[in-house]
C-alpha positions as CSV (number, residue, x, y, z in Angstrom):
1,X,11.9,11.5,-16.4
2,X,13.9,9.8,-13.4
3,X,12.6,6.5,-11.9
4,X,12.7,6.3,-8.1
5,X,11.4,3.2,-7.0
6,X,9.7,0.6,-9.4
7,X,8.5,-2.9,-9.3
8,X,8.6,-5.4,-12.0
9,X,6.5,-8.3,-12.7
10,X,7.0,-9.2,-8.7
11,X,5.9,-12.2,-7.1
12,X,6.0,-14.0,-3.9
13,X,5.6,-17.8,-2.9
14,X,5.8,-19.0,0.4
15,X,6.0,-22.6,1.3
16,X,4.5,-24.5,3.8
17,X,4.7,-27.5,5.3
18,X,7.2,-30.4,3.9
19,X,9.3,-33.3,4.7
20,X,7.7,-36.0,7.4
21,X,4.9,-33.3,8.6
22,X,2.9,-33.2,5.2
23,X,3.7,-32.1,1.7
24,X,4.9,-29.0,0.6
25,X,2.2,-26.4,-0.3
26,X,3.0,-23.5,-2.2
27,X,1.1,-20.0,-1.3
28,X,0.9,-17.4,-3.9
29,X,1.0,-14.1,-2.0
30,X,2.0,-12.1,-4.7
31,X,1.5,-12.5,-8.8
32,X,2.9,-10.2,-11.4
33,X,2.4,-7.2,-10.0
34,X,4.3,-4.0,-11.6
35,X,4.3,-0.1,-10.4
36,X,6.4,2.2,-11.3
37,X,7.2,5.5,-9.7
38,X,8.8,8.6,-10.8
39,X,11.5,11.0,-9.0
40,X,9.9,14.1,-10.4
41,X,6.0,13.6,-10.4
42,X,4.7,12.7,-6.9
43,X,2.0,10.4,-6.8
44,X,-0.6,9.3,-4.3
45,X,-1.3,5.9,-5.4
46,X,-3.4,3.8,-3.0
47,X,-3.3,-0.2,-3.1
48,X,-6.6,-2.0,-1.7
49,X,-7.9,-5.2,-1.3
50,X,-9.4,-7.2,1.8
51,X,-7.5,-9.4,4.3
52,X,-5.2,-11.6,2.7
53,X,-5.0,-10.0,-0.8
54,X,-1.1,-9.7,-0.9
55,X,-1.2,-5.6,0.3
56,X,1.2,-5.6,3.1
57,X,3.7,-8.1,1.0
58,X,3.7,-5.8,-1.7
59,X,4.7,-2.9,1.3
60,X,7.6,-5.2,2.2
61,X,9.1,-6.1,-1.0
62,X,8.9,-2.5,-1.5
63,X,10.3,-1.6,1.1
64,X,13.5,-4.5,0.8
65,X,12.2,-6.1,3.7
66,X,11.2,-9.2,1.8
67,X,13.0,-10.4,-1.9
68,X,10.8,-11.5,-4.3
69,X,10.7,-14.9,-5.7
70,X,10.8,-13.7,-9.3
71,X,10.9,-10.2,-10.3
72,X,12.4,-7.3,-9.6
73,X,12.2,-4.2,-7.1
74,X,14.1,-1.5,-8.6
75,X,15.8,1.9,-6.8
76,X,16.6,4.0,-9.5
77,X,17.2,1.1,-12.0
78,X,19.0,-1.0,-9.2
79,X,18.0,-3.8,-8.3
80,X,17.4,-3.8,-4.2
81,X,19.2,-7.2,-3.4
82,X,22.2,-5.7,-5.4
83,X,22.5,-1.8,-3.5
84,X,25.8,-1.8,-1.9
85,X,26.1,-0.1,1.9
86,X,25.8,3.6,0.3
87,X,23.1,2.2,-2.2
88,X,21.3,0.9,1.0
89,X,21.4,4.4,3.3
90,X,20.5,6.0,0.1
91,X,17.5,4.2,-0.3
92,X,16.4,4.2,3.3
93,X,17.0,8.3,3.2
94,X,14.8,8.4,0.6
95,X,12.2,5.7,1.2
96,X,10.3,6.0,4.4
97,X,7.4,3.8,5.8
98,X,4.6,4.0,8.3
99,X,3.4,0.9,9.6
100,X,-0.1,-0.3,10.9
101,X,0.4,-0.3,15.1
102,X,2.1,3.1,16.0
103,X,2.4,1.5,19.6
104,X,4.8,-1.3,17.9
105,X,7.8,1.3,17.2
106,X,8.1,2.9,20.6
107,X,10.0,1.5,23.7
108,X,8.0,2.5,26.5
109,X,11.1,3.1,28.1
110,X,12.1,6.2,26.3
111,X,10.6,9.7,25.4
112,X,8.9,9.8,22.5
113,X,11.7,12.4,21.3
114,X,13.9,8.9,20.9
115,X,12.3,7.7,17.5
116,X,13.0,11.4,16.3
117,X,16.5,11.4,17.5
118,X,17.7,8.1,16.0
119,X,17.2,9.4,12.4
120,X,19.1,12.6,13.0
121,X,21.9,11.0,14.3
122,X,21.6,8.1,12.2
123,X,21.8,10.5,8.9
124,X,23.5,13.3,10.6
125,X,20.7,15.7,9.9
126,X,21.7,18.4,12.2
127,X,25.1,19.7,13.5
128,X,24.2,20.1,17.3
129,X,21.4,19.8,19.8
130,X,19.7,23.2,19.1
131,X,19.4,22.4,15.5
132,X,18.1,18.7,16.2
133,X,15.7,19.7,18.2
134,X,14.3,22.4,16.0
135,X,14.3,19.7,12.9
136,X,11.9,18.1,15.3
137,X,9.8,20.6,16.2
138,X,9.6,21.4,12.7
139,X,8.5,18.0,11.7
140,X,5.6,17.7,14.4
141,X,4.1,21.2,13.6
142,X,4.2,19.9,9.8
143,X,1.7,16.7,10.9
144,X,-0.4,19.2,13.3
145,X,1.2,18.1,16.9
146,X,2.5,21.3,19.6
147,X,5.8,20.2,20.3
148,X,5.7,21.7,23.5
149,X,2.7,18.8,24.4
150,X,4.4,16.2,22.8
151,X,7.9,16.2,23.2
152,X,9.3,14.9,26.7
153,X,6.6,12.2,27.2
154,X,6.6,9.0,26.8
155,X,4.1,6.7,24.4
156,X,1.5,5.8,26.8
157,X,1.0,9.6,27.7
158,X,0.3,10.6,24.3
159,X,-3.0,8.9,22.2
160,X,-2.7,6.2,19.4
161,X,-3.1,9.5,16.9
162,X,-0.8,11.9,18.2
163,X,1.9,8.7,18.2
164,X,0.8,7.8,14.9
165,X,1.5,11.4,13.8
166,X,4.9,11.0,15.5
167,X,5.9,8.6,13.2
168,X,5.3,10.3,10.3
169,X,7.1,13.0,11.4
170,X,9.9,10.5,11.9
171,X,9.9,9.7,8.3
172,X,9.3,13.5,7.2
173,X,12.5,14.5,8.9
174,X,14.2,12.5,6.2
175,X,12.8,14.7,3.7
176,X,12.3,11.3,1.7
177,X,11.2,11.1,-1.8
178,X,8.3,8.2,-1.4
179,X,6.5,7.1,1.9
180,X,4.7,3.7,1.8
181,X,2.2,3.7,4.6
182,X,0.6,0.6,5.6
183,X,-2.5,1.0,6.9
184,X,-1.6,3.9,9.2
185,X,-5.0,4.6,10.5
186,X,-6.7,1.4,10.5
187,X,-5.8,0.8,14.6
188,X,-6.6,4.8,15.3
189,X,-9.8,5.9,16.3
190,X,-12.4,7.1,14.0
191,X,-12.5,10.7,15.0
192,X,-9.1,10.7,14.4
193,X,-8.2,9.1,10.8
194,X,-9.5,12.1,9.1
195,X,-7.1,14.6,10.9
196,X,-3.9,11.6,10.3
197,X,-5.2,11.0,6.6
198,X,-5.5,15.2,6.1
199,X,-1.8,15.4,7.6
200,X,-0.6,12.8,4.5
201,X,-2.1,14.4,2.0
202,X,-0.6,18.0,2.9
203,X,2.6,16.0,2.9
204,X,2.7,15.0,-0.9
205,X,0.7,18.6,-2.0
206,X,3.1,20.9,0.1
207,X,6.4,19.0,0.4
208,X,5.8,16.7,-3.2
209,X,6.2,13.3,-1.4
210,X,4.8,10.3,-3.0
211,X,2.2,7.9,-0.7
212,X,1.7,4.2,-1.5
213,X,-1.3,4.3,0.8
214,X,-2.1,0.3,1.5
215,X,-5.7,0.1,2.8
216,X,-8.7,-2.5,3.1
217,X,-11.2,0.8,3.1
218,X,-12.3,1.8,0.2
219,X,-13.7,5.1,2.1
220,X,-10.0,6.6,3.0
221,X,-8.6,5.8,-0.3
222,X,-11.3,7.7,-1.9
223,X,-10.6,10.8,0.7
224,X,-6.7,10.8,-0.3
225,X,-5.7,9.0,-3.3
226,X,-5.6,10.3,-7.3
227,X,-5.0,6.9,-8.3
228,X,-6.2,3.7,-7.6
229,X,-5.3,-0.1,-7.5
230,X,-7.4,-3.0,-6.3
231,X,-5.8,-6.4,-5.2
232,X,-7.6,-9.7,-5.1
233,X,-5.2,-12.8,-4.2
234,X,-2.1,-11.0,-5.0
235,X,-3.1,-10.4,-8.6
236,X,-4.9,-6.7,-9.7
237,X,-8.1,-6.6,-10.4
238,X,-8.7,-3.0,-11.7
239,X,-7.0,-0.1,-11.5
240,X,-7.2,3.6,-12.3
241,X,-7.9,7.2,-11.8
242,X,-9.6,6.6,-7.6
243,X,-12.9,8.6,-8.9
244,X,-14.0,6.3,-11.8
245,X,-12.9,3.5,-10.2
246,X,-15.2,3.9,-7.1
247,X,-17.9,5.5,-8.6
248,X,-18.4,3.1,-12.1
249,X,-16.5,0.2,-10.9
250,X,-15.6,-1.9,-13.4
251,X,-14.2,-6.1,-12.1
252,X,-17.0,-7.8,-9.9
253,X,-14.9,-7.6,-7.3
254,X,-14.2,-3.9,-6.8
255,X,-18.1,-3.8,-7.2
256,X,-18.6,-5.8,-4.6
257,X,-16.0,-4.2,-2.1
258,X,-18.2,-0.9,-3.3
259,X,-21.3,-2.7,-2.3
260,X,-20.1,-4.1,0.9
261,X,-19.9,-0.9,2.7
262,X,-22.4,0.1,4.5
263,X,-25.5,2.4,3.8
264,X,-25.2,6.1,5.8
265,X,-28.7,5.3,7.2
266,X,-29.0,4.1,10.8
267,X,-31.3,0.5,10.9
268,X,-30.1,-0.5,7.6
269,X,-27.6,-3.6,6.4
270,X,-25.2,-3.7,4.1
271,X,-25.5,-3.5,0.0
272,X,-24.5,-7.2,-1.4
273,X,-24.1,-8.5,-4.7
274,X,-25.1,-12.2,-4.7
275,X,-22.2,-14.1,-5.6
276,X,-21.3,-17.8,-6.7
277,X,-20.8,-20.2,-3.8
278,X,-17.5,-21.6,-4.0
279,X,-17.2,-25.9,-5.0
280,X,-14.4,-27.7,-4.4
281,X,-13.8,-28.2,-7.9
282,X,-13.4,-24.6,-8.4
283,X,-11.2,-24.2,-5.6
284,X,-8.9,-26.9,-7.6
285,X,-9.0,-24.7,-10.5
286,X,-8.6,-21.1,-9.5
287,X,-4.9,-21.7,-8.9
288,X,-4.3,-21.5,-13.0
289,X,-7.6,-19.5,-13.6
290,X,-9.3,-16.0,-12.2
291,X,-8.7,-16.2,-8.3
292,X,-12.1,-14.3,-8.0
293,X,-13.7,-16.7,-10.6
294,X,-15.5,-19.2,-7.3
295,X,-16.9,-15.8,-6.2
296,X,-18.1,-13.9,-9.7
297,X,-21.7,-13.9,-10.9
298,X,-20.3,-13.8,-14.0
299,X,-18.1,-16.6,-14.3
300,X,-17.6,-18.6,-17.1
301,X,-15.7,-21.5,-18.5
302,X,-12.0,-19.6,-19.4
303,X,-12.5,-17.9,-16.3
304,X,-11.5,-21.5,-14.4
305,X,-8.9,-22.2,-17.3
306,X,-6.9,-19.1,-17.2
307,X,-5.8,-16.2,-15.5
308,X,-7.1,-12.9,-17.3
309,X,-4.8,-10.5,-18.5
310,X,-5.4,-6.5,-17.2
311,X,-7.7,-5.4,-20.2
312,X,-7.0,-1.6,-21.0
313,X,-10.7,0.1,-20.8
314,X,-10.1,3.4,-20.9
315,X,-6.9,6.2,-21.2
316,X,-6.9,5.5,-17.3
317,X,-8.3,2.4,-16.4
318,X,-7.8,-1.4,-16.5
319,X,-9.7,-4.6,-15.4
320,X,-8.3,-8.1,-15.2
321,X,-11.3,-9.6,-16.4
322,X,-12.9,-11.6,-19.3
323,X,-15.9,-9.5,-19.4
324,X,-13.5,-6.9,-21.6
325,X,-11.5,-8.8,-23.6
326,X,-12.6,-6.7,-27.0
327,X,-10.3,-4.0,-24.9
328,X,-6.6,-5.0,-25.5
329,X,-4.6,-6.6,-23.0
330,X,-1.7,-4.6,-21.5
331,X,1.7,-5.7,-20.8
332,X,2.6,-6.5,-17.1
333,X,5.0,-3.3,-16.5
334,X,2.2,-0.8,-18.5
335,X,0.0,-0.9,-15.6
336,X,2.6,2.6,-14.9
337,X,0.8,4.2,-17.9
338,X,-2.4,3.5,-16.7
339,X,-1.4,4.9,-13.3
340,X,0.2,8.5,-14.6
């Protein structure tokens, strides 16, 4: 079985500050994280985690749009910084992305049929104007948009769905392989994430496209994912099969993403686990320990002396944390297996 895109033992460091304006600070973004996806079984694999966890880095160095400082991101066994210009038009043919802010890739100076036309040209997808313009009427029926009221108008006539919509039908007319979407729906409106999510998902069933679906709700990955990972400071938590994981969460951070959202019963608050106020001391420490160790009710001394390794708890499911260490541990790059 054919690899398509895979990521091993990735990470990312940026650094701030240095020379005469204050010493040089090091920010881990990104620790060890591995995924690996395969050419012939589409997968809907969604990565979530709150503000700041390292999601939209991982997007990027997935996408080549940021190298990793030690690692490697792979296109079918080749390294990314190493594709050559065919390599590169390969890869982009076959790996699509939709970003956050569907305003962001328009110019409000053109139609909206200019972010359709660029690809065809770009890849030669048709041989004349008739057959470019039904590639793109093809592409918006397959996302639920009437090309006859959305073609010929520019961004700010159409809503922040039906654009959004647009550029997925942008990366459909590529007929890629893998589509990393960042999260697409978090800056639609509500009534409308259901219909955009729905439109992804009939993607990778009808047209057997894989989704890295990068989200901070819990709610939509549930709606759309199989499979499951959860980011905490740019190191996995858990991961595993999206239905065990939200409904017997296993770390004491997914359970307390779980218990953070809110009740369906107008009047009432949120459900909180208490968790540990975070010292100074343990700030110190959590650089070499568990970066969730200042927040966990169950923190204990190894916690602040090193980081756990993903503990394999069941055929589909693994935790980075202490609390399951009679599990064994699983090498970096078989978080894949755990993912299948």
């Amino acid at each position: 079985m054919s690899v398509l895109l895979e990521a091993r033992q990735v990470r990312k460091v940026f650094h701030t500050g240095s020379g005469m304006w204050g010493a040089a600070h090091e920010n881990v973004a990104v620790d060890g994280f591995s995924l690996c996806l395969k050419d012939d079984a589409p997968a809907f694999i969604t990565i979530a985690g709150e503000s700041g966890s390292g999601k939209t880095t991982i997007a990027r160095l997935l996408l080549g749009f940021a190298e990793p400082s030690g690692g490697q991101v792979l296109y079918r066994g080749k390294d990314l910084r190493e594709l050559d210009r065919a390599g590169q038009k390969q890869f982009r043919h076959e790996v699509q992305a939709v970003f956050q802010d569907p305003f962001e890739v328009y110019n409000p100076f053109y139609k909206v049929d200019h972010i359709l036309e660029i690809p065809i040209a770009k890849f030669r997808l048709a041989s004349s104007a008739a057959q470019g313009r039904q590639l793109m009427e093809e592409a918006l029926q397959a996302v639920g948009l009437r090309p006859e009221e959305t073609l010929g108008r520019y961004p700010h006539q159409l809503s922040g769905g039906q654009r959004q919509r647009i550029t997925i039908a942008r990366a459909l007319l590529l007929k890629p392989r893998l589509v990393i979407a960042d999260e697409p729906v978090s800056m639609v409106d509500a009534s409308l994430r259901a219909t955009i999510l729905e439109s992804l998902h009939r993607l990778h069933r009808d047209f057997g496209i894989s989704f890295v679906y990068i989200t901070h709700d819990l709610t939509t990955a549930y709606q759309v994912s199989q499979r499951l990972v959860v980011l905490y400071h740019g190191t996995v938590a858990e991961a595993g099969e999206v239905e065990q994981v939200i409904r017997q969460p296993q770390h004491p951070y997914t359970r307390e993403l779980i218990r953070s959202i809110p009740v369906p019963d107008p009047g009432q608050g949120w459900i909180e686990e208490p968790v540990a106020e975070k010292t100074e001391a343990e700030e110190v420490q959590v650089t070499t320990g568990c970066r969730y160790a200042p927040r966990c009710p169950h923190v204990q001394p190894r916690c602040l002396q090193a980081l756990p390794p993903l503990f394999r708890t069941g055929p589909q499911r693994a935790a980075a944390c202490y609390l399951y260490d009679s599990a064994p541990p699983l090498a970096g790059e078989d978080l894949s297996a755990v993912l299948e």
